[in-house]
C-alpha positions in Angstrom: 0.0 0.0 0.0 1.1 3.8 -0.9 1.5 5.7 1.7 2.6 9.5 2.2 5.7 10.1 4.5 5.5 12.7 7.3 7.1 15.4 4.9 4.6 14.9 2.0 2.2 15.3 4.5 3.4 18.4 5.4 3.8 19.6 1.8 0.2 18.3 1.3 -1.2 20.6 4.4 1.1 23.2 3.2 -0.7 23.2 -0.6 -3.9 24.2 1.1 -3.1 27.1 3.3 -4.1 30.5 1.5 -2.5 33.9 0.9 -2.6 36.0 4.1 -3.5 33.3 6.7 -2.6 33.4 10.3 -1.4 30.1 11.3 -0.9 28.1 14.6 1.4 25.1 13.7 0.9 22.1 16.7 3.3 20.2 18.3 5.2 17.2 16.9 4.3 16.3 13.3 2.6 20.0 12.6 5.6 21.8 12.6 7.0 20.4 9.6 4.6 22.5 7.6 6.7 25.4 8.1 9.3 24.1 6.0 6.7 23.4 3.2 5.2 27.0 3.1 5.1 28.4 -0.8 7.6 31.4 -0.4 5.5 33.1 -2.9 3.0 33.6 -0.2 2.9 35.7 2.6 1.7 33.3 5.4 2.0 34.4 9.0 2.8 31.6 11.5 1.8 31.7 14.8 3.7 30.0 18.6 1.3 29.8 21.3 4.7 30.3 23.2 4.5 34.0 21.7 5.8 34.4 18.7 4.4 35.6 14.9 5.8 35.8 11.7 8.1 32.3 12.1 9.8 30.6 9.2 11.3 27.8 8.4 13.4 25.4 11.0 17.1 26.9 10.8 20.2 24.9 9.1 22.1 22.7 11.2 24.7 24.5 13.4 23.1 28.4 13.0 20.1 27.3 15.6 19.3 30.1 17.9 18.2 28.1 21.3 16.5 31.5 22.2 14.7 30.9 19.3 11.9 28.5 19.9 8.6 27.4 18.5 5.8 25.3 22.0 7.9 22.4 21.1 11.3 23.5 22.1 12.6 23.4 18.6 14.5 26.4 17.0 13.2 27.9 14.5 13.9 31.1 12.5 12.1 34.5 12.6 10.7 36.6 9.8 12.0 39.8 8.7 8.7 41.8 10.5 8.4 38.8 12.8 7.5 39.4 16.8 7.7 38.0 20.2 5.8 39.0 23.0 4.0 38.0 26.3 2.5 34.2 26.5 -1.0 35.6 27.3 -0.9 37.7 24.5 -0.5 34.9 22.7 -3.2 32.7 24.0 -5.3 36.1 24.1 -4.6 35.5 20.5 -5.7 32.2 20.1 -8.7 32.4 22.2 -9.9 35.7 20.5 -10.7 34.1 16.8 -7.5 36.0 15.2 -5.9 32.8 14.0 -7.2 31.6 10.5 -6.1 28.3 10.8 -4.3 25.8 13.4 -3.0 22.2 12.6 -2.7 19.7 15.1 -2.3 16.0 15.9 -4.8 13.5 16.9 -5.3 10.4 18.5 -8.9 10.1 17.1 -11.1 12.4 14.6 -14.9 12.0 14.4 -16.6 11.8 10.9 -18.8 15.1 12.5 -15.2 16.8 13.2 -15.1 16.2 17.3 -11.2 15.8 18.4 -9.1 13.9 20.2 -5.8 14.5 21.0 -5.0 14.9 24.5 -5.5 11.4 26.5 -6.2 8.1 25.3 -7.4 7.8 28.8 -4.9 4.3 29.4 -3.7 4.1 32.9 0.0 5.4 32.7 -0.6 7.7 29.7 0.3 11.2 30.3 -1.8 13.6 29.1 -0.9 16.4 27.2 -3.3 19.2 26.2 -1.0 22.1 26.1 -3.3 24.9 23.9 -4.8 22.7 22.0 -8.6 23.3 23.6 -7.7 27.1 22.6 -6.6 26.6 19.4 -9.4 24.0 18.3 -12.1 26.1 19.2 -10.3 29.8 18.9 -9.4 29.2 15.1 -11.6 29.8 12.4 -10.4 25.9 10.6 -8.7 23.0 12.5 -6.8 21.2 10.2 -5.5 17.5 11.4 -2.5 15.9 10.6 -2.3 12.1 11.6 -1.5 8.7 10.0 -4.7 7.4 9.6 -4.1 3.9 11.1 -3.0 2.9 14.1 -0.3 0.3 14.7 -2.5 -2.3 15.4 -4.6 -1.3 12.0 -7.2 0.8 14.0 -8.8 3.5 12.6 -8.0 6.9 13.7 -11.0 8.6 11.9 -14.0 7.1 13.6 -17.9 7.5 13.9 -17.7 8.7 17.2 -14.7 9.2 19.6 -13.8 6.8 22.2 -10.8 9.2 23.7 -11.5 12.1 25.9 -12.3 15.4 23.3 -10.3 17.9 23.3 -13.4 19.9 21.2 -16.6 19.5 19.8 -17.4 19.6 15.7 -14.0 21.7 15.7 -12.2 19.3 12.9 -13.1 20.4 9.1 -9.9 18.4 7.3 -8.0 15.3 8.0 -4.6 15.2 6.3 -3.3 11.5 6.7 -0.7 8.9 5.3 -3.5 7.4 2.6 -5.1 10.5 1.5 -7.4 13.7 2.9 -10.8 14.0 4.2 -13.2 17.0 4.8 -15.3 15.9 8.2 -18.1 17.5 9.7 -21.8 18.1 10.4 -22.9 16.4 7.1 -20.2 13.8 7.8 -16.7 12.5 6.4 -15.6 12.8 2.7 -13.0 11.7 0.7 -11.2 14.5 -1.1 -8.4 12.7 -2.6 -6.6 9.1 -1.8 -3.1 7.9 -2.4 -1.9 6.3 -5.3 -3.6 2.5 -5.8 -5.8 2.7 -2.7 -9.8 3.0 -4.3 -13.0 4.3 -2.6 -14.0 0.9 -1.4 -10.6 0.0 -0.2 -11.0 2.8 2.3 -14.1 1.7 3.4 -12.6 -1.7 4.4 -10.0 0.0 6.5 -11.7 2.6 8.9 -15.2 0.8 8.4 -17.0 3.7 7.3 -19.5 4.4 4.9 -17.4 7.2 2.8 -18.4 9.6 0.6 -16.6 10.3 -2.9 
C-alpha cells in the first residue's frame, strides 16, 4: 500500500493554506509544515509560546536556542516577525485571530469532534497544552495524523472513544492514505493515495465514505 511520509504530508497541508492566513502550527508532526510554506506567499505563523511571523526550521549549526517554537525546537524569525507575552498569545488564540491551526490526533470524528490529549490508558500522560484554545479559537482545524494505528485501528471514527479535546472543531483530515473533509454532514474523501480506491478505504476505517 502507498502511503505518504511525514514530509509529503506536510507539503500536502502546506498546498492548502491560502495567501494572508494566520497560522498556529501544533506540536510534533505539525511543525514540519513550516518548511513546506510556498515562499511566494505571505503566510503568518503563529507559537502559542509568543511568537508571529516564524519561518522555516534553521540549518544545522546556526540554531538560535532563544529561538523556539511550543515544542522546544529552533526555529527562524521573519523579517517583520514578533515576540511578546505568553498571554498575549493565548489572548490570540482564544480571540478568533488565527485563520487556521494544525494539530495532531489520536482520534477524529466523521462530525469533526477531536481527540488529541489522553487516550485515557492508565499510565498515559496527558498532554493538552493549547490545543482546547486553538481547536475552538481558530476559524479551521486542520488534522494531521496517520490514519491507522499500529494495530490497524482507525483513527478517523464514527464517534470518539478518547477524551475530546473539542466539539465539531475538525473540518480536514490530512493522513498517510489520502485527505478527508469531516463535519456536520459527515466525512468525505477528497483525494486518496496512489492505488488505494474508494472501497478499499471503506474496508480500513469501516465507514461508509463519501466520494
Amino acid at each position: 500500500m502507498n502511503r505518504l511520509n511525514r514530509d509529503q504530508m506536510a507539503e500536502r497541508v502546506a498546498r492548502d493554506i491560502p495567501e494572508g492566513a494566520y497560522v498556529n502550527l501544533g506540536i510534533g508532526l505539525p511543525t514540519k509544515v513550516a518548511n513546506y510554506l510556498p515562499q511566494e506567499r505571505d503566510i503568518f505563523l503563529q507559537s502559542e509560546n509568543g511568537l508571529l511571523g516564524m519561518g522555516p526550521a534553521p540549518a544545522a549549526g546556526e540554531e538560535d536556542w532563544e529561538l523556539i517554537n511550543a515544542g522546544k525546537q529552533a526555529v527562524t524569525l521573519l523579517s517583520g516577525g514578533a515576540f511578546f507575552h505568553h498571554a498575549d498569545s493565548f489572548a490570540m488564540m482564544r480571540g478568533g485571530h488565527l485563520d487556521i491551526c494544525v494539530l495532531g490526533a489520536f482520534q477524529v470524528s466523521v462530525h469533526g469532534d477531536l481527540a488529541n490529549w489522553h487516550t485515557g490508558e492508565s499510565g498515559a500522560i496527558p498532554a493538552v497544552g493549547g490545543a482546547m484554545d486553538l481547536a475552538i479559537g481558530a476559524r479551521q482545524t486542520f488534522v494531521m495524523m496517520d490514519l491507522l494505528t499500529k494495530s490497524g485501528e482507525s483513527k478517523l471514527v464514527e464517534a470518539c472513544t478518547y477524551p475530546l479535546t473539542g466539539l465539531a472543531c475538525v473540518s480536514r483530515v490530512y493522513s498517510d492514505l489520502g485527505v478527508f473533509s469531516v463535519g456536520a454532514e459527515g466525512a468525505r474523501v477528497i483525494e486518496l493515495v496512489d492505488g488505494l480506491s474508494l472501497e478499499d478505504i471503506r474496508k480500513l476505517t469501516g465507514l461508509p465514505l463519501e466520494g
